[in-house]
C-alpha positions in Angstrom: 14.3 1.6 -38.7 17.5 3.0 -36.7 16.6 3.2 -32.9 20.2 3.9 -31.7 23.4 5.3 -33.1 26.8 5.6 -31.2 28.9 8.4 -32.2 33.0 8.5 -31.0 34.0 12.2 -30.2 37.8 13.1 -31.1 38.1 12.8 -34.6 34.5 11.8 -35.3 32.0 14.0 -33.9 34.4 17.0 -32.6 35.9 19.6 -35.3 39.7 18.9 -35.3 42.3 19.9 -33.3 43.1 22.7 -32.1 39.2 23.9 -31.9 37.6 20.3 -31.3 34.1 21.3 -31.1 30.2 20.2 -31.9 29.1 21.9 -34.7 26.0 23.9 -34.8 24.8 21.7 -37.8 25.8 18.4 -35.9 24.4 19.6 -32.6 21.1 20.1 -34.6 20.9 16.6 -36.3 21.7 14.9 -33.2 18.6 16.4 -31.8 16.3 16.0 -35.0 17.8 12.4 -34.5 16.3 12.1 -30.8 13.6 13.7 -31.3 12.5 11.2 -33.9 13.3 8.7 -31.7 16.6 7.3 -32.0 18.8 7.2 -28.4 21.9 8.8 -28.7 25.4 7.0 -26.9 28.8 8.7 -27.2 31.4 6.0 -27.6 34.7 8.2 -26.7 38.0 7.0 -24.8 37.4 10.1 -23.0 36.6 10.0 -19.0 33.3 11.7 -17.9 34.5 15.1 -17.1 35.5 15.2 -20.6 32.0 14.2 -21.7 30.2 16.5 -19.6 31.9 19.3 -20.9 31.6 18.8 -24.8 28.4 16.8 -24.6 26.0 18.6 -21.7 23.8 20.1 -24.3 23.2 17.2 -25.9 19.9 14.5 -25.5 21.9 11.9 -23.9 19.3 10.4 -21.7 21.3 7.4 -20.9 23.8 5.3 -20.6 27.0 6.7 -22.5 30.6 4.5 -23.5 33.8 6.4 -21.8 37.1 4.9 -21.2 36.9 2.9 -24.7 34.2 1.2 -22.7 36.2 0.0 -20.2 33.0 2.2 -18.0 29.6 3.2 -18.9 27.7 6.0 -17.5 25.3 8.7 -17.8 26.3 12.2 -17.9 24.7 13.0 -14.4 27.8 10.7 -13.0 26.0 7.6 -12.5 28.1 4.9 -13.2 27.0 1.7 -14.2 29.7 -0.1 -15.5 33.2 0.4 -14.1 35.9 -2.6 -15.9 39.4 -1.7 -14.2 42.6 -2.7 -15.7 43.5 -6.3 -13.8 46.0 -5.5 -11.5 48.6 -7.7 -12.2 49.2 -6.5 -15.8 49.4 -2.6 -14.4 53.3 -2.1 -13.0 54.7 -4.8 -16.3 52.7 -2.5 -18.7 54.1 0.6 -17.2 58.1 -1.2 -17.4 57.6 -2.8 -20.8 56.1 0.8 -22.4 59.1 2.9 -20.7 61.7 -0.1 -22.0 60.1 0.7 -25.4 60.8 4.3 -25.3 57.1 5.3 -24.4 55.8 8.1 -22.3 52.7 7.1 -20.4 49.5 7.9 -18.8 48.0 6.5 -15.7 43.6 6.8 -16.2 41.9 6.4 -12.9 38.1 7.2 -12.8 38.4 10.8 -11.7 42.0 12.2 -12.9 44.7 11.2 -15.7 49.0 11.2 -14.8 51.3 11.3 -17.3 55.0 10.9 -17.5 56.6 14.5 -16.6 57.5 15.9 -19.9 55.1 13.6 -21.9 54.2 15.4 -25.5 50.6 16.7 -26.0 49.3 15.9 -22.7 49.2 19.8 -21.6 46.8 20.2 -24.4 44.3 16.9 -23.8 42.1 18.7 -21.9 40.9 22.6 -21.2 39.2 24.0 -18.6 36.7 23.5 -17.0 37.9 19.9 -17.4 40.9 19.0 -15.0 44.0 19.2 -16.8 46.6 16.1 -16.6 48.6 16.1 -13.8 52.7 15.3 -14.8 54.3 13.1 -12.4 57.8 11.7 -12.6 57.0 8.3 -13.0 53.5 7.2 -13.2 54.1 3.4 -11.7 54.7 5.4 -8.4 50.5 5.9 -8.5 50.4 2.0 -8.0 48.1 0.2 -6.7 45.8 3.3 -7.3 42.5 1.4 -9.2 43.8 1.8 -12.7 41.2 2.1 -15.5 43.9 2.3 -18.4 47.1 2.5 -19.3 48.5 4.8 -22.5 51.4 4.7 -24.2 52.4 7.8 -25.7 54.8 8.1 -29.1 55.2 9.3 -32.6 52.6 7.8 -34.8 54.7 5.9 -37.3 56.3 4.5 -34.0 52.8 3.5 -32.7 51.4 1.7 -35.9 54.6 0.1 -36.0 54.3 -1.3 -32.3 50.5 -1.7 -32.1 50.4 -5.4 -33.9 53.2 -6.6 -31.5 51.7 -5.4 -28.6 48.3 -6.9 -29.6 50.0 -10.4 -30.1 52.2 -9.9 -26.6 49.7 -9.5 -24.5 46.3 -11.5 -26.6 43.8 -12.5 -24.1 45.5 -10.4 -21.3 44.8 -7.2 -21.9 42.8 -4.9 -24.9 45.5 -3.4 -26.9 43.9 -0.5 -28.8 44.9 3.0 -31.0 42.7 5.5 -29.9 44.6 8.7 -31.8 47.5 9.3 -34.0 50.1 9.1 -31.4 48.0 6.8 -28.2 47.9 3.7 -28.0 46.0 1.8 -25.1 45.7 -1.0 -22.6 42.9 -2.3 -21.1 40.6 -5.1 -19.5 40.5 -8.1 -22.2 36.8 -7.7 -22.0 37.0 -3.9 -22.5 36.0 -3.0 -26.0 33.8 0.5 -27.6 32.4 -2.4 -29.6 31.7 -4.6 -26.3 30.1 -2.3 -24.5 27.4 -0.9 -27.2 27.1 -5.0 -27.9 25.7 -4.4 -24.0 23.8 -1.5 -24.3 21.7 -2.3 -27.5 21.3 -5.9 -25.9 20.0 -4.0 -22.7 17.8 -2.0 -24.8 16.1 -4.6 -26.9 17.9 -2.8 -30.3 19.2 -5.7 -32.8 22.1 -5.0 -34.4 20.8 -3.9 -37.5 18.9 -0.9 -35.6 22.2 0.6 -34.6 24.3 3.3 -37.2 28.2 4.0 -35.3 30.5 6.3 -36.5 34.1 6.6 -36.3 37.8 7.3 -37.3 39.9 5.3 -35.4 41.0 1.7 -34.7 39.0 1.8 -31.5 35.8 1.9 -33.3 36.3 -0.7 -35.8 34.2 -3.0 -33.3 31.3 -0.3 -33.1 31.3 -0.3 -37.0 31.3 -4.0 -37.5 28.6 -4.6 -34.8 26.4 -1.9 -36.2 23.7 -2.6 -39.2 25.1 0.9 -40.6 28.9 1.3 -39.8 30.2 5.0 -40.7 33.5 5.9 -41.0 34.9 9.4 -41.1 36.8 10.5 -44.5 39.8 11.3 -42.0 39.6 7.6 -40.9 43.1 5.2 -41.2 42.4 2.8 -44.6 41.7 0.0 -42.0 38.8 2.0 -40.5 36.6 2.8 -44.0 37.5 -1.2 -44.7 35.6 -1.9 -41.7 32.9 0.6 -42.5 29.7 0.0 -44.6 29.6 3.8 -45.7 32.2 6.1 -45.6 30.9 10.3 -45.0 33.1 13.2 -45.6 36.0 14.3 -43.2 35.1 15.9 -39.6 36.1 18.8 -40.6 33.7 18.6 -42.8 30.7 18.2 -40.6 30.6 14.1 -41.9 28.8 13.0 -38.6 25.8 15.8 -40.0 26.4 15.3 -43.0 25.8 11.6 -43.2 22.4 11.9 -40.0 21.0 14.1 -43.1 21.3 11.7 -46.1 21.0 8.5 -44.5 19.1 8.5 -41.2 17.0 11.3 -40.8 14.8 10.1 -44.1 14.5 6.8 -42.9 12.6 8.1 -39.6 10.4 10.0 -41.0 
């Protein structure tokens, strides 16, 4: 029987862009889904304002994945987990990202910088969540505790870069893609996959009790950890190869879709 299932947000769980919203349908499984039992974690490289905003509605009744796991919380603000970027990798990341023709973002716990005239970030978050806040040059925020660091580019220019940067700086730093045109640096021990490795350990729930669902190359850890790994029919190839079931696209409703068919029967 499922007893836990970890769900990523943008691109997985939220309508795409520009509305990026819970479904009715979705909002409904996830609840016929708790109510039967299961516990529900959102996996998202999102901070906690984020969460609250698209997620307060939701039975999330403990601890939930933010940052790419880099910190774990609850949605009342009670943080458990808190994994910052080691210092000493914070003002080279920053140098070696601009050198590459990169805009950046600077995540502490409460508030993301970016680069003044960075693309996209205007539109990351909406109100009531705190916006961005442009800066001329992010490194001027160090030694402000840095959760992550983000480079921002064109997406053929991140997939390009992402398997250099993950060979530069192997076991120094977590180099992840969390959307088409992000690509991320964190803690070497910071992972979405880590972190629910923690929680269903914490929990008592064996791996093959978990279902995780993503689109993105952040989640392939979820997916491979999880008995029932889902990927999204908007996922990147790599993604569904990592999957053990792939559902329809998030537009779609896939993360409803696939809570009806394949886990809803099976708690019954």
């Amino acid at each position: 029987m499922y007893r836990l299932l970890a769900i990523d947000l943008d691109g997985t769980l939220l309508t795409p862009r520009p509305q990026k919203i819970i479904t009715a349908r979705a909002r409904h499984a996830l609840r016929e889904a708790a109510g039967a039992g299961m516990s529900i974690v959102i996996a998202t490289g999102q901070n906690l304002a984020m969460l609250r905003h698209e997620c307060g509605d939701l039975p999330l009744n403990g601890p939930q994945i933010l940052e790419n796991g880099a910190v774990i919380a609850d949605i009342h603000g009670v943080i458990y987990h808190e994994t910052l970027l080691p210092e000493e990798h914070v003002l080279s990341t920053l140098a070696m990202l601009r050198a590459a023709g990169f805009h950046r973002a600077y995540h502490t716990i409460h508030r993301v910088y970016a680069d003044a005239g960075s693309p996209r970030v205007r539109e990351w978050y909406r109100l009531p969540v705190p916006p961005t806040i442009e800066i001329e040059d992010v490194a001027s925020l160090y030694p402000l505790p840095c959760v992550k660091i983000v480079g921002i580019g064109a997406e053929q220019f991140i997939r390009a870069r992402r398997d250099e940067f993950e060979r530069l700086y192997a076991g120094k730093l977590y180099v992840t893609q969390s959307s088409f045109d992000l690509l991320e640096f964190l803690h070497p021990d910071v992972s979405k996959g880590n972190a629910l490795i923690k929680l269903a350990t914490d929990l008592g729930i064996k791996a093959e009790e978990v279902v995780a669902f993503g689109d993105n190359h952040n989640d392939i850890g979820m997916l491979r950890f999880a008995g029932l790994g889902i990927a999204m029919g908007n996922a990147h190839d790599e993604v569904k190869a990592a999957a053990n079931y792939v559902t329809v696209s998030n537009a779609e409703d896939g993360v409803a879709a696939a809570i009806e068919e394949l886990i809803l029967p099976r708690l019954k």
